[in-house]
Every structure is written in C-alpha cells, then in structure tokens.
C-alpha positions, 0 to 999 in steps of 0.5 A: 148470180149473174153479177158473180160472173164479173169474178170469173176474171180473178178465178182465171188469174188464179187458177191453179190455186183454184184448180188445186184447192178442188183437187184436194176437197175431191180426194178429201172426201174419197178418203172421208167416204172410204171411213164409214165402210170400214166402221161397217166391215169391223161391226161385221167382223165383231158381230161375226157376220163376216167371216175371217179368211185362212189365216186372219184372226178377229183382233188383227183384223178389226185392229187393222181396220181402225188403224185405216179409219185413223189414218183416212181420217189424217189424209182427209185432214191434211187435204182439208188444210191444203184446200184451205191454203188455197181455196180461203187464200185465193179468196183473199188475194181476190179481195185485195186486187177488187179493193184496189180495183175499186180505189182505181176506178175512185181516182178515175171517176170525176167531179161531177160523180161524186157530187151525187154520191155519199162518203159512206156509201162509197166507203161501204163499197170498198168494205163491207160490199167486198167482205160480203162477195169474200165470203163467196169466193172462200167459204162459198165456193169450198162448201159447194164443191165439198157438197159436189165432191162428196155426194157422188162418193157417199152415193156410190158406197150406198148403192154397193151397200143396197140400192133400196135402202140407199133410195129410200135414204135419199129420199128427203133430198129432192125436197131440200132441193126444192126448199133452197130453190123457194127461198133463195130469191127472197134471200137476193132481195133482202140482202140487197135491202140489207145493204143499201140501209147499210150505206145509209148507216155508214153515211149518217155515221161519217156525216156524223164524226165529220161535223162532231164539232158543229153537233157540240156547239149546238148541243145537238147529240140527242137529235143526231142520237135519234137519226142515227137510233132510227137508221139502225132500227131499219137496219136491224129490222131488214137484217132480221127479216134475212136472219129468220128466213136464213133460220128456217134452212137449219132446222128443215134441213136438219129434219130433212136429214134426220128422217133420212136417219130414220128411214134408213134404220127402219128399211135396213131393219127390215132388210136385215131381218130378211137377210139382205144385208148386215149390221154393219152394213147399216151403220155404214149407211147411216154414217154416210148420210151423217157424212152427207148432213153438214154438206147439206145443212150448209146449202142454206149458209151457203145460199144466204151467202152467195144471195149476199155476195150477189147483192154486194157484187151488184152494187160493185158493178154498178159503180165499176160500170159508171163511165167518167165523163172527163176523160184522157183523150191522147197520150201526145206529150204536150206543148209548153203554156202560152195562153188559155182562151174561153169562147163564148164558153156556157156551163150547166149541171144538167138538159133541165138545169140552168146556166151556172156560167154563160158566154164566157169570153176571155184570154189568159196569157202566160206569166199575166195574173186574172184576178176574178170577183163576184158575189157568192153562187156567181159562177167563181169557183165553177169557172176555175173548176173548167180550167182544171177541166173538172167539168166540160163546157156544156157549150163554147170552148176553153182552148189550151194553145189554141187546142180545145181541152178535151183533145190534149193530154189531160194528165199532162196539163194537170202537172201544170196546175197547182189549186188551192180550193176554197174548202181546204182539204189537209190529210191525216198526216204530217206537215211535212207530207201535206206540203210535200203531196204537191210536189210531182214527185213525192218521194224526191222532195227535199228539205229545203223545198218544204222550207221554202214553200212554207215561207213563202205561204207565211206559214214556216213561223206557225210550223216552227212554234210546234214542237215537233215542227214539220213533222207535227201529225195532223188530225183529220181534215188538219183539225189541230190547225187554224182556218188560216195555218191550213189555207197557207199550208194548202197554198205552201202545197201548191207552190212547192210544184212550181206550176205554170198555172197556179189558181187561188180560190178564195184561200185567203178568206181566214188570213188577216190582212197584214199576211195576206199581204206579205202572201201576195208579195210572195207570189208576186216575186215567185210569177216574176221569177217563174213566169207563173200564171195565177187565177185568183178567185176572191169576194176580196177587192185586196186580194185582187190587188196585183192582177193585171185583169179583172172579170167581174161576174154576176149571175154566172156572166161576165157584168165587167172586165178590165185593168183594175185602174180602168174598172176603178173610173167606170163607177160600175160594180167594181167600184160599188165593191171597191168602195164599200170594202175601202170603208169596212177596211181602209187599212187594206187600201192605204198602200 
C-alpha cells in the first residue's frame, strides 16, 4: 500500500471534505448501533421481561421505541447521504486533478520517452489506472472507516448486553482477520498482472483502429482477429485468477459470520435459561452482529480494491517519476535570432548504440535557407530533431547565438520555431483549428490570417471546394484529406506563427511538381519578407532549389557541403543525385 502515499497530497487539499465525510460515517453508525437495542427493549417489554414503570403503559412504551428506531433509522440515512456528498465527491475531484496531473507530465516528458512507450499503454494510465485508484479513494476509504466507525459502537452495546456472550460472539473474527491478511498479497500480484495485459490490450486495440485502413487492404481481419482474440484470452485468464480468489472472501466471510449467528443463539440460549439475560437481549445481540456482517463481507471487496488501486498507483508512480532528459534550464527572457551553429556535434540513442549523425559542422545564419539531402536513415530528420532540441547531442555543441541550447530559455526558443514533420499529424478538428494551432496565440487568431497562410501553402482552393470550407471537421489523423492537402495544411500551420526558423521535413513528398513549386516561391517571398530562417530537409533535388546551402549527408555524416552551383561542378553526390532525378523528372529542372 506504499504506493498509495503518493495520494496523502489530494487528502490534504482536500481535508475538510475528508474530515467531514468521516464525521458523518462516525455518527451514522452511533445512531445505526443505538437501533437494535431498541428492537431488544421492545421484545422485553412485549414478552414482559421488562417491567413498565408508574405511569407507562405497554402500548405507548412499545410504540415509543419503534417511533426511535424509525427515526434513528432517518438520522442514519441522512449521515449516509452526506457522507456520500463528500467522501464519493472527494473521490472524483481527486481523479479529475491526477488525470490532469498525469496529462501535464504527457506534455512534459520528451521525444526520446515515448519513443519507447506504446499509445495504449499511456492511454491506459490516464484511464482505466485511475478509474481503479477512484474506487480506493471513494468506496475504499467509505467502507474502511464504516468498518472502524461501527464496530467499536456495536461492541461496546454487546459488551453492556453480556460480556461472555459478546466474546463468544466475536470469536470468528480473528479468523477473518487472518484470511484477508493471507490472500491480500496474492491479490497485489495478480492485479498488477491484471493490468499490464490490460495495456497490452489497449495498445493492440489502438494499433488496430489506427492501421484499419492497411488491415482492409491486405485483407488481414482474420490475422488482426486472431491477435487481438489471444490477447484477450490472456486477460480473461489472469482477471479470473483474481475474480476466483476475490470469490472465496464472500463465502468465508459470510460463514464466518453465520457462525458467530450460531453461537450467539446457542450461548444466549443457555444464558437465558439460566436467567442472566433476556430475550431481547439476544436479538439485540444477533442484530448487532448482522450490523456488523456487510462491514465485514466487504474487508474482501474492499481489500481486491485497495490491491487494485495499489497496483494501478504503482504504475502512475512509475511514470510521474520518469524525469524528461530535455529540460527548460532558465527563464531568462531570450535574445533575437542571429545565427545557429553545430560544433563537431555527434548523436546517438544509447552508450551501445551507434552514431546516428557524427561531427556535424555548420553555421546557419538568420534570413539564409539550408537546404539538407541525403538517402533515407542518413541522419536528415534526426539533425532537425537537434535544432528543435528534441534530442541533446551526445557530443559537440549546437550553439544559439554563441550559447549553447541546453542553457538558454527553452520555451522561448520554441516560439521561434514552426515544423512541418515528415509524418504529418492533423487533429480531429476543424481546418480551421488545425491551422490556427500554429499560431502563439490560439484564441486571437483572425480570419484573415487563416486565409492567408492556406494561400500560401496552396491549399485555400482545396479548403474552398469543401462545402463547409474551414470549418470542414477532420477525421483522425485528417483521414477525409489527401497525402498532399494534409502536407500543405501542416505547412499552412506552420506559417500562420510567422517563425524566424521554419524547418520543412520532407513535406513535399505527396505535392506534385507544379504545387511544390508555386509552394517554394511562397516561402521564398515570405523569408524575404520576414527574414525567415528555413531548414529544408528532402530526398528532393528540386525541393532544394532556393537554399543558399546544401549539406549532403551519408551514413549520419556531412559527405558534401556548399552553394548548390558549386556542388553541381564537383561531380560528387549531389551531382550523382542531380543527375539521376533530372532524367526520372526533367520537367522540375527546365526553370
């Protein structure tokens, strides 16, 4: 249960809802321990065991005492609404503060983390994780302190009623006791195995619904049925290894309690018999135990709970622990773009790993356009990845203004920035909040500016043909647009920030020709315009064709570098590449 203590911050923010919530349990069940005695009185006084003092009569007396136990009854219903309205209430502001606890630190972490975790299991996390640690924080802790709240109250009428009989009563329970204890910590490990085959599921699930379309083509439903079929056997055969040892809580413990039943007829037949006590002062006693046989049945409901919640939380900690290796060092408000520079700058994803880019040299200065080409798995979208400092180098230096990265305002620098990613990413949203997402400044973006930046990412005459136009709702991932109107609406995005660094990678690949060129003049007259900085990384030579500079890459290193006029008289890579696309597309050259 130590994980649970990550929670004691929320029962602190929450106290006096805690506080009260546990009030009304305590004298909920004052008034619930009071009923059965006067169910016992009035058996006496009917069997005439009791005798009525000057002045009282049977029926008054006996109506008298079922008018308490109706209204105790009402009292103790009115505490258990109340402690409802704050203990179940409680519960839920505390979930809704950890799923946004949880989300916050989603945005925190950075690239390198959840290139090694799976959607659903992060999914599973934020959802069914915290569902599980809610059902500790309400019903959990409402039950446990009805348990605690109650028993000293029934125990003490028992003990007023017979001592003996209250003992031989109580007996079972040390026993109960012991059988929660025994199986509690075979409960933790299933429900901890419960729940990583839960995220397996939820992973194959996403996985699933995201690559439908590829599944169809390949007529592959039967073999994606069959993964997912076997992934839910394991998970229905571990859930019911916990369901069967959470079965046999009930039964035991409604044994347990029905021998306590039995043995408090037997002894307090015998006690009666002898004259010690009455009647009514057995189904006094009786009552009470039954008052005490929900409380006691639920110790395993409770416990499977609190095992589940343990499990979950654990997992939580887990990841809230994970620490994000990009850090924002300083608030320190920062200085206006000159130049970006790589010294002898080296990356790799681990100590055993090899160089994915080595000894990377080269400056880039403010309104100049790097054009940057190489094969696929040349190192192309990881160099752009260290400029936006998604990654640390893992040596050398990429230096902003002469200031290394890591030490200047990482926030800041960001809001320079605008990428447009080689794997496009569109929310299920509008056209119009797609392209407004790039902006700083969400909620002020106008009309006008939304126009302009689909305009000039030649994708205002795609938008205008729809007939709801900007406010055309997407599917996920923009499913209902082609591979080239979802480039030229990610780069409408990017645009519409007006960046001083705008890096391109490879968001040309589904355009034709004819647009990428109308595209490339635009963000020719915009750089002018703004003194933009552009990156552009492509397989491409044309896409290249209004860089002042060129890096080659090859294996994760710079193999040429230069102005693209000079690189063409060399007869080294470029030129191999200029040559062979100037033959496959001549048309792209003719200018």
């Amino acid at each position: 249960m130590k994980s649970l203590s990550y929670l004691n911050k929320y029962f602190i923010k929450y106290r006096w809802r805690l506080l009260l919530g546990l009030l009304f349990i305590v004298a909920g069940n004052y008034f619930g321990a009071k009923i059965p005695v006067f169910v016992g009185k009035s058996l006496n006084f009917l069997s005439g065991k009791t005798e009525l003092s000057a002045g009282q009569t049977l029926f008054w007396t006996v109506l008298g005492l079922a008018g308490l136990v109706m209204l105790f009854n009402i009292i103790k219903g009115f505490f258990l609404f109340l402690t409802r309205q704050t203990l179940i209430i409680m519960s839920r502001y505390i979930e809704f503060d950890l799923k946004n606890e949880i989300f916050e630190k989603y945005q925190q972490l950075d690239y390198a983390f959840y290139k090694k975790q799976s959607t659903g299991d992060l999914m599973n996390r934020i959802s069914e994780d915290v569902s599980q640690v809610r059902q500790y924080l309400g019903p959990g802790i409402m039950y446990t302190a009805n348990l605690i709240a109650l028993f000293p109250f029934c125990l003490y009428e028992m003990l007023k009623i017979n001592t003996e009989l209250a003992l031989y009563a109580l007996a079972p329970l040390p026993i109960m006791a012991t059988l929660i204890y025994l199986v509690s910590n075979r409960m933790n490990k299933l429900s901890k195995d419960v729940q990583q085959e839960q995220s397996r599921l939820s992973t194959l699930g996403q996985e699933t619904f995201s690559g439908i379309r590829v599944i169809k083509a390949y007529i592959q439903e039967k073999h994606a049925r069959q993964n997912f079929e076997t992934s839910s056997q394991s998970y229905l055969k571990k859930t019911m290894r916990l369901v069967r040892t959470n079965a046999l809580f009930m039964p035991t413990i409604s044994l347990l309690i029905g021998t306590s039943t039995l043995l408090s007829i037997y002894m307090g037949g015998l006690l009666t018999y002898g004259g010690t006590i009455d009647t009514g002062d057995i189904v006094s006693t009786i009552l009470l135990i039954y008052n005490l046989t929900w409380p006691f049945a639920s110790i395993g409901w409770v416990t499977s709970i609190n095992q589940r919640a343990a499990a979950s939380q654990e997992r939580i900690n887990e990841f809230l622990r994970t620490e994000p290796a990009i850090k924002n060092q300083t608030e320190t408000p920062l200085e206006p773009f000159r130049e970006l520079r790589f010294e002898n700058m080296s990356f790799r994803y681990g100590p055993d790993s090899p160089n994915v880019l080595s000894d990377i040299n080269f400056t880039l200065k403010r309104g100049e356009t790097l054009g940057v080409i190489g094969k696929t798995g040349a190192g192309k979208s990881t160099l752009l990845q260290m400029i936006v400092r998604q990654l640390d180098p893992s040596a050398g230096k990429v230096l902003y203004n002469s200031k290394n990265l890591s030490a200047i305002n990482l926030t800041e620098y960001r809001k320079q920035l605008s990428i447009v990613p080689q794997d496009v990413f569109l929310f299920s949203d509008t056209i119009h909040n797609n392209i407004a997402f790039g902006a700083l400044n969400f909620d002020t973006v106008t009309r006008e500016e939304i126009v302009n930046a689909a305009k000039n990412a030649h994708v205002l005459h795609n938008i205008e043909a729809f007939p709801d136009q900007f406010e055309t709702v997407l599917g996920e991932r923009g499913v209902n647009l082609s591979g080239g109107q979802k480039q030229r609406v990610s780069i409408a995005r990017a645009l519409i920030r007006k960046p001083d660094i705008l890096l391109l990678d490879d968001c040309l690949s589904a355009v034709d020709t004819e647009t990428e060129e109308i595209i490339l003049r635009n963000l020719q007259q915009l750089n002018r315009e703004n003194q933009t900085t552009s990156v552009i990384v492509s397989h491409r030579i044309s896409s290249l064709r209004n860089a002042d500079y060129i890096l080659v890459l090859e294996d994760g290193k710079i193999v040429e570098e230069g102005k693209p006029a000079d690189l063409l008289l060399t007869n080294g890579h470029y030129r191999e590449l200029y040559d062979k696309q100037l033959f496959e597309e001549p048309k792209v050259f003719e200018d």
